[in-house]
C-alpha positions as CSV (number, residue, x, y, z in Angstrom):
1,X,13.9,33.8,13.2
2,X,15.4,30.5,11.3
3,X,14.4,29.8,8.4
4,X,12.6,26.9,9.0
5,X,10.2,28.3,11.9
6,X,9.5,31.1,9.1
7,X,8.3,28.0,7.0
8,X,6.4,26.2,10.1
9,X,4.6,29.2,10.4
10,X,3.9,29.9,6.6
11,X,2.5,26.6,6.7
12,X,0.2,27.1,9.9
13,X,-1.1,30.4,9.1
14,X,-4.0,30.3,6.5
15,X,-3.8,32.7,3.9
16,X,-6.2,35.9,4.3
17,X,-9.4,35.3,1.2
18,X,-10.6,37.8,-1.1
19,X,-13.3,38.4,-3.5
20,X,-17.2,36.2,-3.6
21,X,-15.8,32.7,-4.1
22,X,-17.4,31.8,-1.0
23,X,-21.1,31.6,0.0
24,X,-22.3,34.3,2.5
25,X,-23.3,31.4,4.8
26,X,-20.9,28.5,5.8
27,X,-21.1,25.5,7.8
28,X,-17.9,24.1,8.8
29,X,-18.5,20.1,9.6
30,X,-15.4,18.0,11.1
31,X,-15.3,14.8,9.9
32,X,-12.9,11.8,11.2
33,X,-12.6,8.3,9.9
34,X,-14.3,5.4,11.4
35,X,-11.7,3.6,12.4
36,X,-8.3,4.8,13.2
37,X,-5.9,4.8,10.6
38,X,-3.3,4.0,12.8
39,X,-5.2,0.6,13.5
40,X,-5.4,-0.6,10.1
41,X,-1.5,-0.1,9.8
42,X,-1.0,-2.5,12.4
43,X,-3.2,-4.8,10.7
44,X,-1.0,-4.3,7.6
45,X,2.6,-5.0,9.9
46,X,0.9,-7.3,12.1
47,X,-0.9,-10.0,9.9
48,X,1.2,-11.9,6.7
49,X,-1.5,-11.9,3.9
50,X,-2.6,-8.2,4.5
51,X,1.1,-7.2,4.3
52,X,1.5,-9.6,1.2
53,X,-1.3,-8.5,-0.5
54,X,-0.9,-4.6,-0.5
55,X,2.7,-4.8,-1.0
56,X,1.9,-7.0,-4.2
57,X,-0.5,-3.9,-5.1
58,X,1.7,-1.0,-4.3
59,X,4.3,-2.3,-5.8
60,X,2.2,-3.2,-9.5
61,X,0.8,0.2,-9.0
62,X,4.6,2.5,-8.3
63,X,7.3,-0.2,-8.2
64,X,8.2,0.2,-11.9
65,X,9.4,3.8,-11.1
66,X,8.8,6.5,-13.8
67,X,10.1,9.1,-15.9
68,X,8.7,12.9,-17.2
69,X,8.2,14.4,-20.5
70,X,7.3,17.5,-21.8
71,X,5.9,19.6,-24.6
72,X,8.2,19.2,-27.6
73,X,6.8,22.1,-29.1
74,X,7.2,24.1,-26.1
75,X,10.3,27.1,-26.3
76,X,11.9,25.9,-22.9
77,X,11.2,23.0,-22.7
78,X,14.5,21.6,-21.8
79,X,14.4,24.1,-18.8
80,X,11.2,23.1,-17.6
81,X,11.8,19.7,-17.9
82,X,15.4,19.9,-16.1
83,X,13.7,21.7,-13.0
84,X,10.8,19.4,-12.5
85,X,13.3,16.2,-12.6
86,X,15.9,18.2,-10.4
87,X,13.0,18.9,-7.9
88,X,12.0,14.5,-8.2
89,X,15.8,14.0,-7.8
90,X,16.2,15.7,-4.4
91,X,13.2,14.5,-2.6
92,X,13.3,11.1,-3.6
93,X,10.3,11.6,-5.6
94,X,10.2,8.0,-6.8
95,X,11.3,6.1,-3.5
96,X,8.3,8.7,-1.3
97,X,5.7,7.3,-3.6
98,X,6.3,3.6,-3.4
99,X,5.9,4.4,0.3
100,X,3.3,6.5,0.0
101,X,1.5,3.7,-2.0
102,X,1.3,1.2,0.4
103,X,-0.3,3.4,3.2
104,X,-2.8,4.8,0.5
105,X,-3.8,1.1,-0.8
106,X,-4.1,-0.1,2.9
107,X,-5.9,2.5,4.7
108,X,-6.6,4.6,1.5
109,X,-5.2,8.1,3.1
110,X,-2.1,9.5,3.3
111,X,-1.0,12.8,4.1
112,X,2.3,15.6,2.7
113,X,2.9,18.7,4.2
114,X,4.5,21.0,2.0
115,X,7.1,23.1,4.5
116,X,6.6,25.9,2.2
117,X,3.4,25.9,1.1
118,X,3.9,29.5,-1.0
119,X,6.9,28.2,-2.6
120,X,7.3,24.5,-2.6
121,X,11.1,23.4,-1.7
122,X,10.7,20.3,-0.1
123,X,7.6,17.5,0.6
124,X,7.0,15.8,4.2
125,X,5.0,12.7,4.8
126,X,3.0,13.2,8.0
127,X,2.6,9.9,10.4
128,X,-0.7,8.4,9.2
129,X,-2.5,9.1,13.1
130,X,-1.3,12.6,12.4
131,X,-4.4,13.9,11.1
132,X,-7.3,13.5,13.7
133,X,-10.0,15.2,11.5
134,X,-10.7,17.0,8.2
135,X,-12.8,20.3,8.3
136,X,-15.0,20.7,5.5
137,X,-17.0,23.6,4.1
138,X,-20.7,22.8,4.2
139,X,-23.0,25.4,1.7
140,X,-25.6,27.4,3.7
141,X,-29.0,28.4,3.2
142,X,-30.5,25.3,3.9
143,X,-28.2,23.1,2.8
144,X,-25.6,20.5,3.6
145,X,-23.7,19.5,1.1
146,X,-19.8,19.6,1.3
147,X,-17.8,21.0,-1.2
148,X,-14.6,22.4,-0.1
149,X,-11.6,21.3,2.6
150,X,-11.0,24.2,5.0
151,X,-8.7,22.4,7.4
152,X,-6.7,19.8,8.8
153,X,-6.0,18.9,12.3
154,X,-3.7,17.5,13.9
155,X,-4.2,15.2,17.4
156,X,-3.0,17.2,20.1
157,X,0.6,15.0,20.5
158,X,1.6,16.6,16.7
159,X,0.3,20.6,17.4
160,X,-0.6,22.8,20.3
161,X,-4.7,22.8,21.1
162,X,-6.9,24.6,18.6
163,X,-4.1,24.5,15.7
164,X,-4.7,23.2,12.3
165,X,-3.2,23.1,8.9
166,X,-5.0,24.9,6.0
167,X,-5.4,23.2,3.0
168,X,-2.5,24.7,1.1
169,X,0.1,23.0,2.7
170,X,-1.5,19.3,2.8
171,X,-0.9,17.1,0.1
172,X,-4.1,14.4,0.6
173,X,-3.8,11.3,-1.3
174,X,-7.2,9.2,-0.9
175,X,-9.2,6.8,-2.6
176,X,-12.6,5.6,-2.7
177,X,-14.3,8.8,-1.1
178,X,-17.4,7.0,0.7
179,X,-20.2,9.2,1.7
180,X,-19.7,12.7,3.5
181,X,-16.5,12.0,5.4
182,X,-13.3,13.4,3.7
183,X,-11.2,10.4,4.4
184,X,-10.5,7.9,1.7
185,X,-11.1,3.7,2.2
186,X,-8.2,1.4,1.9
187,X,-8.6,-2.6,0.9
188,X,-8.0,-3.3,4.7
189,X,-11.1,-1.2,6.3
190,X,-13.3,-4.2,5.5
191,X,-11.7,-6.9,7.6
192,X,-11.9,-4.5,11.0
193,X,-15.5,-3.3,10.4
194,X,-17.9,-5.6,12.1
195,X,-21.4,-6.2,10.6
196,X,-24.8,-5.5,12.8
197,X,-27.9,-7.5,11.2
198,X,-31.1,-7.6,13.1
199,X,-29.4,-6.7,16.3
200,X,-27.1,-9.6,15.8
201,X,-23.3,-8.3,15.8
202,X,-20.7,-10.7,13.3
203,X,-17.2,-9.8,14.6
204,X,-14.9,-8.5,11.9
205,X,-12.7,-10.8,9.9
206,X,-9.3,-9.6,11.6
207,X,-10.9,-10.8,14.9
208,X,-12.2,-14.5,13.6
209,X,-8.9,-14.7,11.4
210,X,-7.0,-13.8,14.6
211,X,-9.2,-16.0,16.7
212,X,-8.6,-19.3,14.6
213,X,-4.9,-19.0,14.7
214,X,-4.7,-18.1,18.0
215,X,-6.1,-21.2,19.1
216,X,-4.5,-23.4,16.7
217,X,-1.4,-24.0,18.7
218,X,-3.5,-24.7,21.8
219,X,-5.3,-28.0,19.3
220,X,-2.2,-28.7,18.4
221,X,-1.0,-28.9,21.5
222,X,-4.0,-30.5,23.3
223,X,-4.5,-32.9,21.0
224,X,-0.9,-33.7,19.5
225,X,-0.4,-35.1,23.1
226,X,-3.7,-36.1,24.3
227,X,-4.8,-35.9,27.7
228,X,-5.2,-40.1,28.8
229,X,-7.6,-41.3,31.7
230,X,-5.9,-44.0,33.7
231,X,-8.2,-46.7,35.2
232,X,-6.5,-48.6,38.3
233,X,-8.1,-51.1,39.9
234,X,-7.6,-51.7,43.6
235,X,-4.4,-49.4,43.1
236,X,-3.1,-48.1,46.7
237,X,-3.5,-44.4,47.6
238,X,0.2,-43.9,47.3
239,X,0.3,-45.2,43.6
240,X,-2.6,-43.1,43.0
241,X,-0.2,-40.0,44.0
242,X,2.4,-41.0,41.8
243,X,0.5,-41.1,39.0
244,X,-1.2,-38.2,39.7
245,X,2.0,-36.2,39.9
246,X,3.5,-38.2,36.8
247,X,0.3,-36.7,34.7
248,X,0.5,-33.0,35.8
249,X,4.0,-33.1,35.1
250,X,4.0,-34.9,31.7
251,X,5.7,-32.6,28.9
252,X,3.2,-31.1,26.4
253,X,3.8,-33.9,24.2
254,X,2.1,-36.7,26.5
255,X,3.6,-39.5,27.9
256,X,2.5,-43.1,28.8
257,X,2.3,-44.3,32.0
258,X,2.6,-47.9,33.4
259,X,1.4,-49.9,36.0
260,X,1.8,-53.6,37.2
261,X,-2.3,-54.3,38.3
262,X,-5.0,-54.6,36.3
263,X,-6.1,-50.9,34.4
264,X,-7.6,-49.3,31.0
265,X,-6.1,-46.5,29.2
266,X,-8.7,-44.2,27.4
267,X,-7.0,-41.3,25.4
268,X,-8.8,-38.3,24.7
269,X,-9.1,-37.7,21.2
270,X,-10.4,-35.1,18.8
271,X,-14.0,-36.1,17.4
272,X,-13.8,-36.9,13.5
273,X,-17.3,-36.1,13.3
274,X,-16.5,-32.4,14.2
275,X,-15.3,-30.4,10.8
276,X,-13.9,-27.3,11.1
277,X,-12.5,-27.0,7.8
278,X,-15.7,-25.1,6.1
279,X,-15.9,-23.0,8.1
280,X,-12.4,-21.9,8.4
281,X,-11.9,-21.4,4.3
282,X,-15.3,-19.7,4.5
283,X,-13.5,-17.2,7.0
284,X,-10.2,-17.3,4.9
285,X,-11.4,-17.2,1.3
286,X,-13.7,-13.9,3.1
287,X,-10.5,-12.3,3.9
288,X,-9.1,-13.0,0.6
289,X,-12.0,-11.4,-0.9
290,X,-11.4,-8.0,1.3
291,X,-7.5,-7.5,0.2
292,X,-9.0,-7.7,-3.1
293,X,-6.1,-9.5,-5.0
294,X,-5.6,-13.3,-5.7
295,X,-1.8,-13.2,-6.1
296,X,-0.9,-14.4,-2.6
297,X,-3.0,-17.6,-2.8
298,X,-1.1,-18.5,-5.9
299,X,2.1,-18.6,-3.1
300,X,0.2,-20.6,-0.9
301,X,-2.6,-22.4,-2.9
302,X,-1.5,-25.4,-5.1
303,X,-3.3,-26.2,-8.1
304,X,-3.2,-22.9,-10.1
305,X,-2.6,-22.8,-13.4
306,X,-0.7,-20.6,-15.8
307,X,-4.1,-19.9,-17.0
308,X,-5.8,-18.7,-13.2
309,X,-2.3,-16.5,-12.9
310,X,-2.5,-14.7,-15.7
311,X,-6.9,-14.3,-15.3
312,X,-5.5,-13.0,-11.7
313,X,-2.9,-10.7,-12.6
314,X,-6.0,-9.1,-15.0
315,X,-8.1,-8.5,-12.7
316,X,-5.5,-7.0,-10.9
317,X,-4.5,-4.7,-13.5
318,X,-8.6,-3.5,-13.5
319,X,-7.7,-2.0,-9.6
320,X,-4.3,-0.5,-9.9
321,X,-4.7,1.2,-13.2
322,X,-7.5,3.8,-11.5
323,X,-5.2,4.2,-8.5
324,X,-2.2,4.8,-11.3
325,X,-4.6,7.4,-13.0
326,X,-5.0,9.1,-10.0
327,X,-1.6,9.0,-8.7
328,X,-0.5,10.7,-12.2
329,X,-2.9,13.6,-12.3
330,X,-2.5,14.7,-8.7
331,X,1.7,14.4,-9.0
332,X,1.0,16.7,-12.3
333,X,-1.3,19.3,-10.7
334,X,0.0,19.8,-7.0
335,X,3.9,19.3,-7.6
336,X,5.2,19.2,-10.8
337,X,2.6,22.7,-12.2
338,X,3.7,23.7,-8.7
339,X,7.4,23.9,-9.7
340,X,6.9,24.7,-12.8
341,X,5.3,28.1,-11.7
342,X,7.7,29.0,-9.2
343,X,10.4,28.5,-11.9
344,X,8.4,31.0,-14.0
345,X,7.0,28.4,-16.7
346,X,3.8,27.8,-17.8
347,X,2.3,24.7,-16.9
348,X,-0.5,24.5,-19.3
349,X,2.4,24.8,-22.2
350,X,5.1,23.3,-21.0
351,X,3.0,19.8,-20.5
352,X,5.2,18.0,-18.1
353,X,4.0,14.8,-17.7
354,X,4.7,11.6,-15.6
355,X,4.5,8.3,-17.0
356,X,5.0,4.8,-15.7
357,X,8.1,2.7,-16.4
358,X,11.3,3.8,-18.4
359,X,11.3,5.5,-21.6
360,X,11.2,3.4,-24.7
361,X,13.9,2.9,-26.9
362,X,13.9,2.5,-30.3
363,X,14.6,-1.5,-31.7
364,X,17.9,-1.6,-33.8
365,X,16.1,-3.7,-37.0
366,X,19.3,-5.0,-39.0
367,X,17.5,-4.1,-42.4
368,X,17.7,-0.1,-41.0
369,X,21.3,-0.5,-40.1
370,X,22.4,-2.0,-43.7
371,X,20.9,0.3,-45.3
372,X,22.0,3.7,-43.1
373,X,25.8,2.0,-44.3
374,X,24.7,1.9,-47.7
375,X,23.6,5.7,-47.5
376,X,26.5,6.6,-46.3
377,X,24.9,7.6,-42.6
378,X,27.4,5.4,-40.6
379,X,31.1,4.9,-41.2
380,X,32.5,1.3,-41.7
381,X,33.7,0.8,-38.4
382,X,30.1,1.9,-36.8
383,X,28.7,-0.8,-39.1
384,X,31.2,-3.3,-38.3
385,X,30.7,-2.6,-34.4
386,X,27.0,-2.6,-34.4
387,X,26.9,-5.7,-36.4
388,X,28.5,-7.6,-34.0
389,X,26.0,-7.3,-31.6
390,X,23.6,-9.3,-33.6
391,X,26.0,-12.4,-33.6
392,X,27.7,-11.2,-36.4
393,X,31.3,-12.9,-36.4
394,X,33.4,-9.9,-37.5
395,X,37.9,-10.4,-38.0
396,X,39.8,-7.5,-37.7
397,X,40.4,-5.9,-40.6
398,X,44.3,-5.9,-42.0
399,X,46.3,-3.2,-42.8
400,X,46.0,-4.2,-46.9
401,X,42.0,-4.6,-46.4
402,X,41.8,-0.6,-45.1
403,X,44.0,0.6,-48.1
């Protein structure tokens, strides 16, 4: 048997429980989300300011890449540091999670399998319409509240019928946990959910948003080359014709017609009376709202200010930094403690942490640098070299000058 079936199966086969963690009684509840994850990532390809707008999210939330560190005081250290950042090294650690990000900000799930779930080797990101439902453990007696996964399955075009994953080998990112289902809310859920008040059903934003520029072209088209009524008085039958197959062959953007007796021309025109234009930012500024970040209207918006950029890129920073927290702490507990205990460390002492952005570097202050030659720490030619940097014009020095 190949390895990898070994690990298919490892991962497929939950793991026999022992002890009194567990209740006596259990209710096992299947919960799915309510709407398809697979729907809202079409919303995300399919529509330019929902695409805009996460991207602009996941990518002030990952796109600045990051770096480990670890207990100083640690006696490996070194060791456990080098394995963690070997493991991030070949599985893309840092490219998977800027992916990762954009699905979780969108839909607010995404899904890793973990081939070997009893000795992690190598991560897997499922399709997001992988997962059809999440089991959850229900405690008896009485009561229904949930408090532990027990399952994942998959729709029946990813596994055979009846097969699920247990909990061990799934990595499940998700934010904003909203009532008993499992499944984590995205920005994008909003603008697909329709609204039911009094029995009266409001479509959902995607639809009107959809709707409106749908039938813009047709306006456009209508009324760029409007439709004209011909009057002819007294005109003969056969003119009539010739008119009439002038008009339904005119191109889309009108065309005059002429003719020698007396006649009126009427064009059909757009009322000015009707204004759309409320309504539609109404609608527009409402799906603004639901990606919940302002940064694409200053691409498409005039009128901001250096002032409304930077109030927008605060608020901002107030919705990324929990999903940055979160991101953090469960890359610390389910990979990098993960590989640190296969690799016989100890997590809890070794400390190996992930942080955001590139390691800081200490500023060369001229002051410090005159006075390490003074000391004696640096040579001359150190000196001279590092002076130049700061604009310092430095001549070679003669032959006389170094005796």
């Amino acid at each position: 048997m190949s390895s990898i079936v070994k690990k298919l199966i490892e991962a497929f086969t939950r793991p026999t429980r022992s002890g009194t963690a567990y209740p006596s009684t259990q209710t096992v509840i299947e919960t799915s989300p309510d709407i398809p994850l697979a729907d809202i990532m079409s919303l995300y390809e399919r529509d330019p300011t929902c695409k805009s707008s996460v991207d602009l999210l996941a990518s002030a939330t990952v796109g600045m890449g990051f770096y480990t560190t670890a207990n100083e005081k640690y006696a490996q250290m070194e060791k456990a540091k080098q394995a963690v950042d070997e493991f991030n090294e070949e599985t893309n650690l840092d490219a998977v999670l800027n992916d990762m990000a954009r699905v979780l900000i969108a839909c607010g799930n995404d899904f890793w399998l973990k081939i070997t779930p009893k000795k992690l080797a190598s991560l897997h990101r499922l399709p997001i319409d992988a997962v059809e439902k999440v089991k959850q453990a229900y405690i008896g007696e009485g009561l229904k509240i949930p408090y532990k996964t027990e399952g994942y399955k998959l729709r029946h075009n990813y596994a055979e019928a009846d097969k699920e994953l247990v909990p061990e080998a799934i990595i499940h990112w998700k934010i904003n946990n909203i009532g008993n289902s499992d499944f984590g809310t995205g920005i994008l859920q909003v603008l697909l959910h329709t609204l039911v008040f009094n029995s009266n059903r409001r479509p959902s934003y995607a639809w009107m948003k959809a709707k409106i520029e749908r039938i813009m072209p047709s306006i456009f088209e209508k009324y760029a080359g409007p439709d004209v009524l011909t009057l002819l008085e007294n005109a003969k039958d056969e003119d009539i014709k010739k008119f009439e197959s002038a008009i339904r062959n005119r191109p889309e953007e009108g065309a005059w017609l002429f003719y020698r007796g007396k006649g009126d021309i009427k064009p059909v025109m757009l009322d000015p009376r009707a204004r759309f234009e409320y309504y539609i930012d109404h609608i527009i500024n409402q799906f603004y709202l639901g990606c919940e970040t302002p940064l694409p209207r200053l691409f498409s918006t005039p009128g901001f200010t250096e002032a409304s950029a930077n109030a927008a890129l605060d608020l901002q920073n107030l919705l990324i930094n929990p999903i940055q927290r979160y991101i953090k702490r469960q890359v610390e507990r389910d990979i990098f403690d993960t590989i640190l205990t296969q690799a016989s460390f100890n997590p809890a002492e070794a400390k190996v942490r992930l942080n955001w952005g590139s390691p800081e570097t200490p500023e060369v202050v001229m002051a410090d640098l005159i006075k390490a030659a003074e000391l004696g720490l640096i040579r001359s030619e150190e000196f001279r070299k590092n002076a130049t940097k700061f604009g310092w014009e430095l001549w070679q020095e003669t032959e006389k000058e170094v005796k």
